[in-house]
C-alpha positions as CSV (number, residue, x, y, z in Angstrom):
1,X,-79.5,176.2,410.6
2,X,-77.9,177.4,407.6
3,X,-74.7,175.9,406.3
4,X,-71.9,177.7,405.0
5,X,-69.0,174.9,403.3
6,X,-65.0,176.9,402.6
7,X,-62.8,174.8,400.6
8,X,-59.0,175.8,401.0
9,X,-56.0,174.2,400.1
10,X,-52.6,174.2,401.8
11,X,-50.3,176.2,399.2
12,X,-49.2,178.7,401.1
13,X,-51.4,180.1,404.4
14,X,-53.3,183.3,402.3
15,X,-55.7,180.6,401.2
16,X,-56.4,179.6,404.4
17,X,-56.6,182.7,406.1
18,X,-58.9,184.0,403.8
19,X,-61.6,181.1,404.3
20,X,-60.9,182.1,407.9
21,X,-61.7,185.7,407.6
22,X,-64.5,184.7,405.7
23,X,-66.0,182.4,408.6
24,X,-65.6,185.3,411.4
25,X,-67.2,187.7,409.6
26,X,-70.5,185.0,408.7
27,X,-70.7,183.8,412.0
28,X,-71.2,187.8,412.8
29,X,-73.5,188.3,410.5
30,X,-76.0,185.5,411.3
31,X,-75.8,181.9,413.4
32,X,-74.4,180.1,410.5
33,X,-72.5,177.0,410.5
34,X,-69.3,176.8,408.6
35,X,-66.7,174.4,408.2
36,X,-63.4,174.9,406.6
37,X,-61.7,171.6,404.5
38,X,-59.7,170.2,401.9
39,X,-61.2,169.3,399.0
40,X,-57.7,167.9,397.3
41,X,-57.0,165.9,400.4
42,X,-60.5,164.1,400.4
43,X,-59.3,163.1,396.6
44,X,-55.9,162.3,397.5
45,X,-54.5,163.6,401.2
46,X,-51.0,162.3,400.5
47,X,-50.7,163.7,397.1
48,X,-52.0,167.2,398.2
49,X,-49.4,167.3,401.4
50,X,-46.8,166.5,399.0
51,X,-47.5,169.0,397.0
52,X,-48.2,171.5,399.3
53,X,-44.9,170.9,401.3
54,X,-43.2,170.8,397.4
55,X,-44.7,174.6,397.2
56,X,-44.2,175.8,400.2
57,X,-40.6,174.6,400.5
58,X,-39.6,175.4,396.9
59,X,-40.9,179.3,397.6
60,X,-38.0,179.1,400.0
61,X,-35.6,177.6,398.2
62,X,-36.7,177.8,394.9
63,X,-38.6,180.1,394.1
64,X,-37.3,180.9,390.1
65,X,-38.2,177.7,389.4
66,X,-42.1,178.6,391.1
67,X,-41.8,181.8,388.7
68,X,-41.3,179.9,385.9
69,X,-43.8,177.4,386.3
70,X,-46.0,179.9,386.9
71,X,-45.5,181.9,383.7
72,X,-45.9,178.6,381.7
73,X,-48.5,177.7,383.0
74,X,-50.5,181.2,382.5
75,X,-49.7,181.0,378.8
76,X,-50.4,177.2,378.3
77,X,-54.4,177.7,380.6
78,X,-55.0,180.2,378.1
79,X,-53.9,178.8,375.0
80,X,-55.7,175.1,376.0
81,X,-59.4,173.9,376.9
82,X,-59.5,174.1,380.8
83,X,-62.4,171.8,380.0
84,X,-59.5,169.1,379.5
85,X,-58.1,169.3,382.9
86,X,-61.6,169.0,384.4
87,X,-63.1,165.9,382.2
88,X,-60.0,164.6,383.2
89,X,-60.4,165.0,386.9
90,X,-64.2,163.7,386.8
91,X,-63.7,159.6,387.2
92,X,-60.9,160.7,390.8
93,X,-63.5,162.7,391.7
94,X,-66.2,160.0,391.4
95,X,-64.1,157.9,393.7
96,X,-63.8,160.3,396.0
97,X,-66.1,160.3,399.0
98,X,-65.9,164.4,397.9
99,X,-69.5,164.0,396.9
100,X,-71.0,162.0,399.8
101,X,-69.7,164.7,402.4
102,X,-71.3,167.1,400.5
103,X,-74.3,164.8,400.4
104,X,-74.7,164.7,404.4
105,X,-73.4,167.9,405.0
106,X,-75.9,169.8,402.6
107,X,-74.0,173.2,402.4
108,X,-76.4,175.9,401.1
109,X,-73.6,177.8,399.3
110,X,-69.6,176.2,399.1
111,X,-66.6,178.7,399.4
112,X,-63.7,177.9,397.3
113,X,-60.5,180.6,397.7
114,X,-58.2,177.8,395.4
115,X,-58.8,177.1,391.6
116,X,-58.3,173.2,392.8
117,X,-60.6,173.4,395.2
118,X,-63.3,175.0,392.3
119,X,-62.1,172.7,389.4
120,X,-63.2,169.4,391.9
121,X,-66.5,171.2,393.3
122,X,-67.6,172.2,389.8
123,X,-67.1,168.4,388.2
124,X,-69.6,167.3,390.3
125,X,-72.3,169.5,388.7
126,X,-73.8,170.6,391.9
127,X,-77.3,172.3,392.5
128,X,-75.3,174.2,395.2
129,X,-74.1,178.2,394.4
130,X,-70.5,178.4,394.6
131,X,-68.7,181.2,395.3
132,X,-64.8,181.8,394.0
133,X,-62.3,183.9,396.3
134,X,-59.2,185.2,394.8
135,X,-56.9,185.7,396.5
136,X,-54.0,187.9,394.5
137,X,-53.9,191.2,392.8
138,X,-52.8,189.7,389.1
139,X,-55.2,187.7,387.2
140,X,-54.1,184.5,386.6
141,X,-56.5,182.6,383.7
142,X,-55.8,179.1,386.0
143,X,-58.8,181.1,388.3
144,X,-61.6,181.2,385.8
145,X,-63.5,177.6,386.2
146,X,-67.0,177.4,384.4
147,X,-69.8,176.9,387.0
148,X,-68.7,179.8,388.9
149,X,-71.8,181.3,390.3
150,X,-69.8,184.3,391.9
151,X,-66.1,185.6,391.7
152,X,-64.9,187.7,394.7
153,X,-61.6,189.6,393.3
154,X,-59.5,192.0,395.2
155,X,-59.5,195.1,392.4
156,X,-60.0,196.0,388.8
157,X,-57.7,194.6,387.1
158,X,-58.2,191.2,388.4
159,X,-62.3,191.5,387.6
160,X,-61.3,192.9,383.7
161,X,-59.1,189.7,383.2
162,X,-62.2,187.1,384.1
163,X,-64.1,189.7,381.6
164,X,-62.1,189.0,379.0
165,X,-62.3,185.3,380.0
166,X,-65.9,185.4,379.2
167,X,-67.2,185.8,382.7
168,X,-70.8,187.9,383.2
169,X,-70.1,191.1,385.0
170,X,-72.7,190.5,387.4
171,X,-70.7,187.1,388.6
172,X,-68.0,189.9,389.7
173,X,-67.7,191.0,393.6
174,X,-65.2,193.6,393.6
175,X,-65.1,193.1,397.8
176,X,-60.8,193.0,397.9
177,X,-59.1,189.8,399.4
178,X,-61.0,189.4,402.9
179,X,-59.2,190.1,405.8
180,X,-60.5,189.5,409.3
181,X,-63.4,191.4,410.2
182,X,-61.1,193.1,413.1
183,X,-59.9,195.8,410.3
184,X,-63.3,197.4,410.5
185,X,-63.3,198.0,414.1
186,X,-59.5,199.8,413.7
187,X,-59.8,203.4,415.4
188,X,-58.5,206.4,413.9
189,X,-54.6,207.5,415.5
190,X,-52.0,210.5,415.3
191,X,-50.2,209.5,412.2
192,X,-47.5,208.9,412.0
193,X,-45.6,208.1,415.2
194,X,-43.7,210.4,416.8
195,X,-41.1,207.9,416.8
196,X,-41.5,205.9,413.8
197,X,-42.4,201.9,414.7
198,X,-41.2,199.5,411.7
199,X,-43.0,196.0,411.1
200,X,-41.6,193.4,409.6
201,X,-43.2,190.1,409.1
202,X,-42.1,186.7,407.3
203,X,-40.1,185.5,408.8
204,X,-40.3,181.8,407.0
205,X,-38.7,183.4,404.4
206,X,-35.9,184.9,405.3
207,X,-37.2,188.8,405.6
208,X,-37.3,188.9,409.1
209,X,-33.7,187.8,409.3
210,X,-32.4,189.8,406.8
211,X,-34.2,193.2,407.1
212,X,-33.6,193.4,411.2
213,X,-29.9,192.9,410.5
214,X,-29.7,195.6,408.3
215,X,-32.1,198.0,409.7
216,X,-30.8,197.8,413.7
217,X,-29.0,201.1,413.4
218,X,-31.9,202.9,412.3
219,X,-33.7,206.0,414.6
220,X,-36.7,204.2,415.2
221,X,-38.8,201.5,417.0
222,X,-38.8,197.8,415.3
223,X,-40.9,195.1,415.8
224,X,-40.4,191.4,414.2
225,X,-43.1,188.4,413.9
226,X,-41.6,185.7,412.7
227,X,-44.6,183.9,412.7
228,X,-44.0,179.3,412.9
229,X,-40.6,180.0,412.6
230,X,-39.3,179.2,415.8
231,X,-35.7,179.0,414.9
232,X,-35.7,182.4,413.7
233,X,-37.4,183.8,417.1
234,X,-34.6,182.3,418.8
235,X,-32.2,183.5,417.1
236,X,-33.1,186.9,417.0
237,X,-34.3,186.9,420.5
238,X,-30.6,186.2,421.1
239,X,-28.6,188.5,418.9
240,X,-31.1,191.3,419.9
241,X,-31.7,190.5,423.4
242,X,-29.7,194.2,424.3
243,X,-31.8,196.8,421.9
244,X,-33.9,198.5,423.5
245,X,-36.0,199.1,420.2
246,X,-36.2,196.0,418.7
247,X,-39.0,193.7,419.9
248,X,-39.3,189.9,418.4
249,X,-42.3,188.1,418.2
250,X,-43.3,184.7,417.1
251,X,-47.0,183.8,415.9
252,X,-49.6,186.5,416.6
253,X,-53.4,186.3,416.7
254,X,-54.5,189.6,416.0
255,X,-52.7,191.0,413.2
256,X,-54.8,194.4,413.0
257,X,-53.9,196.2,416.1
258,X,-50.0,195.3,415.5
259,X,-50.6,197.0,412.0
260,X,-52.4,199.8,413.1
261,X,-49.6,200.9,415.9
262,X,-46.9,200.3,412.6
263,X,-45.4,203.1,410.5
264,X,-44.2,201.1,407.6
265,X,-44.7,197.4,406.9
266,X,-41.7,195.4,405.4
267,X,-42.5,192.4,404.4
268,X,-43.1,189.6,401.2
269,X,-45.9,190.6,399.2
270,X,-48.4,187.6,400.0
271,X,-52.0,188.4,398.9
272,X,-53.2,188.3,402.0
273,X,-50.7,190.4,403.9
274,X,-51.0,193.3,401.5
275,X,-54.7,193.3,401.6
276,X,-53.9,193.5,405.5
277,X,-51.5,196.2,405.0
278,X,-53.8,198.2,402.4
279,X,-57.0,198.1,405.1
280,X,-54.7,199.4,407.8
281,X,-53.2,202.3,405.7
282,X,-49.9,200.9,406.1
283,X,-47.1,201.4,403.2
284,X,-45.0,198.5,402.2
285,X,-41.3,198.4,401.5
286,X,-41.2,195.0,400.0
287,X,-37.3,194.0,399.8
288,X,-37.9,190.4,398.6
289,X,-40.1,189.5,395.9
290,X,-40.9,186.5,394.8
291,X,-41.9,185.1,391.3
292,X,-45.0,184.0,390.5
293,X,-48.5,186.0,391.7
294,X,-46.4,188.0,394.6
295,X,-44.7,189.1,391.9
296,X,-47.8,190.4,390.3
297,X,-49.2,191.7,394.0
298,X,-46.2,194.2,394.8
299,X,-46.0,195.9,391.4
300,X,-49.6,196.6,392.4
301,X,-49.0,198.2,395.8
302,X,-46.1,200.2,393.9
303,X,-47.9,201.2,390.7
304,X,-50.6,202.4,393.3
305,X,-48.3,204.6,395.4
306,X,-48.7,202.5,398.6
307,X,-45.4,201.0,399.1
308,X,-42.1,200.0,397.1
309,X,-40.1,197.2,395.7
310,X,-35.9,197.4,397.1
311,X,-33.4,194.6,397.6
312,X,-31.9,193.5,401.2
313,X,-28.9,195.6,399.9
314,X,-30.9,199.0,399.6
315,X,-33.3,198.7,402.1
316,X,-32.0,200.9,404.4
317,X,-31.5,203.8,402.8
318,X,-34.5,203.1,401.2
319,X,-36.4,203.2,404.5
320,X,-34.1,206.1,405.8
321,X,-35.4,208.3,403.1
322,X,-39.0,207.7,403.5
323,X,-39.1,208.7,407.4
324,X,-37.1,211.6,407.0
325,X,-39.8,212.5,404.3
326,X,-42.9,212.5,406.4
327,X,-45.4,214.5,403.7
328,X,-44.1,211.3,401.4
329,X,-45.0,208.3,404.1
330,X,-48.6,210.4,404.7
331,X,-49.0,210.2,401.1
332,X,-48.2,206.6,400.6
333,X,-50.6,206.0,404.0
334,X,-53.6,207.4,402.2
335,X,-53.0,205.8,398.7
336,X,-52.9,202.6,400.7
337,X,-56.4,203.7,402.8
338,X,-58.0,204.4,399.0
339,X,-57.1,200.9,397.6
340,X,-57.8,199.4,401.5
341,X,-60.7,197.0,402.0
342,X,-61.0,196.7,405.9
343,X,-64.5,195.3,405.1
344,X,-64.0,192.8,402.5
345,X,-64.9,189.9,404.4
346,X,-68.5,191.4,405.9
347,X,-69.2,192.4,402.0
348,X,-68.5,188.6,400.9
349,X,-70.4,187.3,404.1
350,X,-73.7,189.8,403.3
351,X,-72.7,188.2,399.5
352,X,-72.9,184.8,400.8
353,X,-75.8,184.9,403.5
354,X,-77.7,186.6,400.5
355,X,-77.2,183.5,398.5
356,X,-78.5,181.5,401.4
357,X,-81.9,183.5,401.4
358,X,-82.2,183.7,397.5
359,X,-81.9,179.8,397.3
360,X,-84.1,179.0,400.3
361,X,-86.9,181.2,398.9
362,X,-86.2,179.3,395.7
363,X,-86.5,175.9,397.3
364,X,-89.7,176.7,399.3
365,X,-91.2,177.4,395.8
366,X,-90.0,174.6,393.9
367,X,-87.7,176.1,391.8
């Protein structure tokens, strides 16, 4: 049996929900078998859940500080040898039983949809093709790490930055972030509504809270996930326990079908839930940005006429005047189709099981 190996860390769930995708759509392509890791936490699992909980919680508290770091650090990869950061990770990595599970597990191509994840495969200097996911609509430089064999980006000007990095133009998929394979099977509808339905997702950071409160008045159908965040389903399970058109959810499996029975989607701009968005034709209203690459992923959506940037304080009006200009939403609905990728994970499995053949045929020759 073939063996498919996705690395993903645990800064934020788009990593993880890509590697995801990425396994449904191989595992309907061919009988493959593919397991999903951490490569930080076979280095170091308490330092990598530190961190990751350091992330995640500063994005919610913090998140200036994240934007910050983030800018820094794009100036200082690019004005610095990468190749530092890697010699420098080589003797953890050789203590690491990284290399022995790749040893007995004998992966015919590796996943990586984190730099970290790409920096620690690479150092090992692997007869193994590796494949690189990105996973947000800027270019950071932090993503180009030498012994790439092949660099999956989500859209042009994410594949012209690792260009100007140096990287071959046939090492560049231009497939778009995967989402699940589900997208592809989304039916055609009356668009939009009669009754316009509003999504609004994230809740872990405070959008869900904030935009139902202020858009409860509004003409039109609402429905919350709030994902994990338990505390906020019950509290708005509570306060809007009498409104008829507001319906609260927590975590939901299938994304895809909620989005395609949506109008407008307002949410955070997390690379993963824009790609989502895009594939179902569904325009953003993006009240909260964050710093850092979400920062980078909603002036895309924007700049592409698929959705716009507000604040908590105009986000009603905001909204109001879209649905009262219905040629304007069906506008931003089929800019968001034309930058869509509802198959972006099949085209990276066909990618990866191609890999597979190329390297078996090369292996039953000798090469």
């Amino acid at each position: 049996m073939k063996r498919l190996l996705i690395f993903a860390e645990p800064y934020g769930m788009g990593h993880i929900k890509a590697a995801q995708n990425i396994r449904d759509a191989v595992r309907l392509r061919d009988n493959v078998g593919v397991k999903i890791m951490s490569a930080g936490e076979m280095i170091s699992k308490s330092l990598v859940l530190i961190t990751a909980r350091a992330y995640n919680r500063g994005m919610e508290l913090g998140p200036d500080v994240w934007g910050i770091v983030y800018d820094i650090s794009r100036h200082r990869v690019s004005q610095f040898p990468k190749e530092a950061a890697y010699y420098f990770s080589r003797p953890i990595i050789r203590l690491s039983p990284l290399k022995r599970l790749l040893d007995i597990s004998k992966p015919d191509v590796i996943v990586c949809t984190h730099p970290f994840s790409a920096m620690f495969i690479t150092a090992l200097k692997l007869n193994i093709p590796i494949v690189m996911v990105i996973t947000d609509y800027e270019f950071h430089p932090f993503w180009v790490v030498p012994g790439i064999d092949c660099y999956i980006t989500p859209c042009r000007d994410v594949s012209d930055g690792l260009l100007r990095y140096g990287v071959p133009v046939d090492r560049i998929k231009q497939y778009g972030i995967p989402v699940s394979p589900a997208f592809s099977r989304l039916n055609d509808r009356a668009w939009p509504n009669d009754r316009i339905h509003l999504l609004i997702m994230g809740g872990g950071v405070g959008v869900g809270l904030n935009a139902v409160d202020r858009l409860a008045g509004l003409d039109a159908d609402i429905t919350v996930v709030t994902g994990r965040n338990e505390s906020a389903r019950r509290r708005l399970e509570a306060e809007y326990a009498n409104s008829p058109n507001i319906k609260v959810m927590g975590f939901v499996e299938d994304v895809s079908k909620l989005m395609a029975s949506a109008d407008i989607l307002i949410s955070k701009a997390g690379g993963l839930t824009t790609s989502e968005a895009m594939a179902a034709g569904l325009p953003m209203v993006i009240p909260n940005v964050l710093p850092g690459q979400e920062e980078g992923n909603a002036e895309y959506i924007e700049k592409n006429g698929a959705g716009i940037i507000t604040n908590f304080d105009k986000l009603k009006s905001d909204i109001y005047d879209i649905i009262n200009d219905k040629n304007r939403l069906r506008q931003m609905r089929v800019n968001a189709l034309s930058i869509g990728r509802k198959d972006s994970a099949l085209n990276a499995a066909d990618m990866i099981l191609s890999l597979m053949d190329s390297r078996g045929d090369s292996i039953e020759q000798g090469v």
